[in-house]
Each structure stands twice: as C-alpha cells, then as structure tokens.
N, C-alpha and C positions, 0 to 999 in steps of 0.2 A: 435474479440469478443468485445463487443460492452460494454460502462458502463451502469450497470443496472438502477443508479441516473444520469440521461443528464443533467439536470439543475445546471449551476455553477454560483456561485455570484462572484461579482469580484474578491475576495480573493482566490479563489479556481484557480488552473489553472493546466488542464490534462498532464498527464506525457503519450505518447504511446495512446494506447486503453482502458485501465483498471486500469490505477490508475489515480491519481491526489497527489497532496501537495496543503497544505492550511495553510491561517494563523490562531496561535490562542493566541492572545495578542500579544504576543510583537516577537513571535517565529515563525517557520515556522516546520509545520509537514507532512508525508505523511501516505496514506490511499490507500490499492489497497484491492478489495474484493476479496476473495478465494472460489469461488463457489462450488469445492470440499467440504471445511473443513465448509460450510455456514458463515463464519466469517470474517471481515476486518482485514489486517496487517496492524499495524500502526506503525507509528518511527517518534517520536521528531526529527528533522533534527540539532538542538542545535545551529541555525545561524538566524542573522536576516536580512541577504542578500536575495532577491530574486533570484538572479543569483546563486550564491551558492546552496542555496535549489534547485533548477531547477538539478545542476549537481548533487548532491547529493542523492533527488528523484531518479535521471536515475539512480545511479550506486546500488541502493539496489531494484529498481523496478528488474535488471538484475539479482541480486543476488537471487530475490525469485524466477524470472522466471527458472532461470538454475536449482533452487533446486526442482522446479513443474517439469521438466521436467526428472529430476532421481527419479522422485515417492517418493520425499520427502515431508512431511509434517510440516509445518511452527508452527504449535500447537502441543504441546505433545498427548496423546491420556490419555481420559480421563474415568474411569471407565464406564460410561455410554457408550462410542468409544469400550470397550476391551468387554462388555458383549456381543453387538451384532457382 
C-alpha cells in the first residue's frame, strides 16, 4: 500500500510503504496514516539522531502494524465512533 502524500522534502524520509519520520526543529518525529481510523499516528521520536530515528520509526512503524493486524485501533473511539 502505497503513501497517499508521495511528495517528500528532504527532511522527510519513508519508513516501509506507509509511514515516514520527519524533522521538526531540532527533533525528529514519525507519522504513518490509518486509513481505517482516517487519521495520522504520530510519535515524537525524542532524538536528534537520524539513524536513531530511522530505528526507532521501524520499531513503532511494527508495533502499530501488529496492532492493525489484531483489529486493534490506535485511537480510542469516540462518541461520534459509538453512535454509529
């Protein structure tokens, strides 16, 4: 599955197919979209390593992927979620 934004600036660099990590000031964060839940996961990575980030990206990119794949949901549900 392909990312929906293809266009990356050089700060931006893909993690897999579906996410990336990016800088924002002095930090490095990631961002993978949830097409289910229509919303981006995001995580401060708390380093201002690139190589760090890169591993760290991978190890929570894994952690949502395993949790999408027991039909877990990354957002709580939210009363607008529970009416319908």
């Amino acid at each position: 599955m392909a990312l929906k934004r293809q266009n990356c600036n050089e700060e931006e660099i893909p993690i897999f197919d579906e996410a990336f990590i990016y800088k924002r000031g002095v930090y490095w964060h990631f961002r993978m979209r949830l097409n289910n839940e229509r919303k981006y996961a995001r995580k401060g990575l708390r380093t201002l390593s690139k190589t760090k980030a890169i591993e760290k990206g991978k190890e929570f990119y894994v952690e949502v992927f395993a949790n999408r794949k027991m039909d877990k949901t990354y957002f709580s549900l939210t009363a607008k979620g529970i009416m319908h």
